[in-house]
C-alpha positions in Angstrom: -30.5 -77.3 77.7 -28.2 -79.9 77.6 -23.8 -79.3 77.4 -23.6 -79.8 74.1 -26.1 -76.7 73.4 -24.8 -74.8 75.5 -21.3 -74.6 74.0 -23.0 -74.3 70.8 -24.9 -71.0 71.8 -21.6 -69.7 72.4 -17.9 -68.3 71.4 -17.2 -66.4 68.1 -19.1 -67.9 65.3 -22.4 -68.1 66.7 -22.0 -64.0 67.6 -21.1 -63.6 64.0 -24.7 -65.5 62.8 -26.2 -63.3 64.8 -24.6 -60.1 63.7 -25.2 -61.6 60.2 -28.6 -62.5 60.8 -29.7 -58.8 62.4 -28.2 -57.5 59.3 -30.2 -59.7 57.1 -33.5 -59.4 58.4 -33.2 -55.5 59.4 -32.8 -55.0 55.2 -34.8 -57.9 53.8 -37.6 -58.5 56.6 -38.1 -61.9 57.7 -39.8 -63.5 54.7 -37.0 -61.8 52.3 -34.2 -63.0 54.4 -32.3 -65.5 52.8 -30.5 -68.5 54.6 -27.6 -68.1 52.2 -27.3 -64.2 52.8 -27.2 -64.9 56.5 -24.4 -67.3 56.0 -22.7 -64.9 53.7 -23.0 -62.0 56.1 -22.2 -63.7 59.3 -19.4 -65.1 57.1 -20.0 -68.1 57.9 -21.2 -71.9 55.5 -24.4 -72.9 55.6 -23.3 -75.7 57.5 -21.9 -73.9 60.3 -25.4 -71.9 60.3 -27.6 -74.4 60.4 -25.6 -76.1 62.9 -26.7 -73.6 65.6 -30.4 -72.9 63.9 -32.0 -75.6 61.7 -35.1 -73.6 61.0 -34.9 -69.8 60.3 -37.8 -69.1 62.7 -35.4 -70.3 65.5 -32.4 -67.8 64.4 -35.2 -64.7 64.4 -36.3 -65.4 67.9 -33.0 -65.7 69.3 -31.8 -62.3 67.5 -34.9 -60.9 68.9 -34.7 -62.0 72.3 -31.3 -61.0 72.4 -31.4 -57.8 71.4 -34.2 -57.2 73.7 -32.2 -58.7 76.7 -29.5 -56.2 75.4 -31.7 -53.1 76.1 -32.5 -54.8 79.2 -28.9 -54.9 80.6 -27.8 -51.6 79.1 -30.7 -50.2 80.9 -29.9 -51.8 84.2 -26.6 -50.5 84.0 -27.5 -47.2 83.9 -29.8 -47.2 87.4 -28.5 -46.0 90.5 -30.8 -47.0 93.2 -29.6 -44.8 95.1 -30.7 -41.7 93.2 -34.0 -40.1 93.1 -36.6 -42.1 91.5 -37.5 -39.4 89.1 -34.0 -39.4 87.7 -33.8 -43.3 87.5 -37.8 -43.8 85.8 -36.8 -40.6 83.6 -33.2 -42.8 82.2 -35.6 -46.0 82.0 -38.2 -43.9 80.0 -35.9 -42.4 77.8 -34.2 -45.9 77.0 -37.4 -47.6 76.2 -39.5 -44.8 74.3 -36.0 -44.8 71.7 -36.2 -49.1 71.9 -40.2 -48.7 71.3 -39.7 -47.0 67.6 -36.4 -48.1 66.7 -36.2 -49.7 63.4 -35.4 -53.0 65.1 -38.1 -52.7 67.5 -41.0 -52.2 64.7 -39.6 -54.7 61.9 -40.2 -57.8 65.1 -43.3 -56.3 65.8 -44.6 -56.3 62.1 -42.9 -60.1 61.8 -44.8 -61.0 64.7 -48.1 -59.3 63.6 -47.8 -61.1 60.3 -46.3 -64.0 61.5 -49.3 -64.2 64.7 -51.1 -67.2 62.8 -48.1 -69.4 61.2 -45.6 -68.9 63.6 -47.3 -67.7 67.2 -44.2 -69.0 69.3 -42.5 -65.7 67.9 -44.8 -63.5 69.3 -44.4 -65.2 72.8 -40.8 -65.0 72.5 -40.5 -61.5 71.6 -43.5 -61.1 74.5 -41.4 -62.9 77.2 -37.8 -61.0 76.2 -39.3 -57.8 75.4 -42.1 -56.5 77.5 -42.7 -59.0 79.7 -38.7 -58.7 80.8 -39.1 -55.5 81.2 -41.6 -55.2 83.4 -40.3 -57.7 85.7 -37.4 -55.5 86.3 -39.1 -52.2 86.7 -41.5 -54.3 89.0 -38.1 -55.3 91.5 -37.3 -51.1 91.0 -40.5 -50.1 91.6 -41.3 -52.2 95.2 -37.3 -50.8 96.4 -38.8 -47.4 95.4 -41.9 -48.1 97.6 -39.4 -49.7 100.4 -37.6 -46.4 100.9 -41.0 -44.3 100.7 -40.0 -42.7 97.3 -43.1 -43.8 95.9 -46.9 -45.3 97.0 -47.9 -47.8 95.4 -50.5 -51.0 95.6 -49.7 -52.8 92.9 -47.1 -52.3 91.5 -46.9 -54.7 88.3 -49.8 -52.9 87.0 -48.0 -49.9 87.9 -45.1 -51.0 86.0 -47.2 -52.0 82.5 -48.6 -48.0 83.1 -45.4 -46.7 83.1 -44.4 -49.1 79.8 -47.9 -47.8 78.2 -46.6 -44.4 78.7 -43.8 -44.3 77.3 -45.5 -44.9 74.0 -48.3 -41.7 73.6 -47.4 -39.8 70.7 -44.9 -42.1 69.2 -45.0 -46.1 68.9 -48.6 -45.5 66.6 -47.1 -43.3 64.4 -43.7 -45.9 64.0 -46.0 -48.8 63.8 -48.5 -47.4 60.8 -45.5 -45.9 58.7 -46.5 -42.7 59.1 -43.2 -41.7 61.0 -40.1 -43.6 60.7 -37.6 -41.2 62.7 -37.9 -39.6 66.2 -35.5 -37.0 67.5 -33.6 -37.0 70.7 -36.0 -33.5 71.5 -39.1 -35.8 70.2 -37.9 -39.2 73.0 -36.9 -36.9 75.9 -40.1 -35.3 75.6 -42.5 -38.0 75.5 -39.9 -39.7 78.4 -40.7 -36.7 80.6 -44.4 -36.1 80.3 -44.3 -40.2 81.2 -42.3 -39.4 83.9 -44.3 -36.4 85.0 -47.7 -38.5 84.5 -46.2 -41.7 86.9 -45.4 -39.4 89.5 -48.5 -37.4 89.9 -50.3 -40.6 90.5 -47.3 -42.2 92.6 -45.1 -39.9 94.0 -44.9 -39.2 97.4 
């Protein structure tokens, strides 16, 4: 990225297009979303909008990868390495079954569903910020884990996609097929435990 785009991807007008822009495509979906209602809700002119994203596809993906990057930190900053791993994988589960069927979570993964043919950088995007992310920082958890004999484990980045596939029983099919749009905080910390539970029968020591 070159100096120029860097400042650009920064300061107080381009957090407003993205505030403006999450707000947008949460209520009108990607397709819906309007270049002008972005502007008009990040308060912002056209101009200034397009300055930062010329295509539309570019603002999504960056909203996306931010907000996934967001969980990612908050989640970080809630591990202490030095507590018991149950306590640290049952604050990581928690964190990412609630992510999984949050609104914003399932309206990417339907835009990147629909979107798979047209548009396929999306899905790599959202793959790369999201998931992929993810993993890579439960993989650096899991091998300290396995360093200080908390847990046994071989491999360990198919350990760490288990634990991410876990932490969707019950839940992410019903958020992705409509057929429920709101979990409780009972409904998260139970599917976070039985994950929990689950990882450490096979890896505990």
């Amino acid at each position: 990225m070159t100096q120029t785009a860097a400042i650009l991807r920064t300061g107080r007008k381009f957090d407003q297009v993205l505030r403006g822009a999450r707000e947008v495509f949460m209520a009108d979906g990607f397709e819906g979303a309007s270049v002008d209602d972005i502007a008009r809700a990040a308060g912002v002119s056209k101009a200034t909008l397009y300055s930062y994203f010329p295509d539309k596809r570019l603002l999504f993906t960056e909203v996306a990868q931010t907000e996934c990057k967001r969980l990612a930190e908050n989640v970080i900053s809630m591990i202490d390495d030095s507590k018991p791993a149950r306590e640290v994988l049952t604050i990581a589960a928690t964190q990412l079954a609630a992510f999984l069927v949050s609104d914003f979570s399932q309206q990417v993964f339907r835009v990147c569903v629909a979107e798979r043919d047209r548009f396929p950088e999306l899905g790599m995007a959202f793959f790369e910020a999201g998931p992929q992310n993810g993993q890579r920082h439960m993989v650096e958890y899991l091998e300290k884990a396995v360093a200080k004999g908390e847990l046994a484990i071989e491999d360990v980045q198919i350990a760490a996609e288990q634990f991410s596939e876990l932490c969707k029983v019950r839940i992410w099919t019903k958020a992705a097929l409509g057929i429920q749009t709101s979990f409780s905080k009972s409904e998260i910390d139970e599917i976070a435990l039985q994950a929990v539970d689950m990882f450490m029968a096979r890896y505990g020591v």
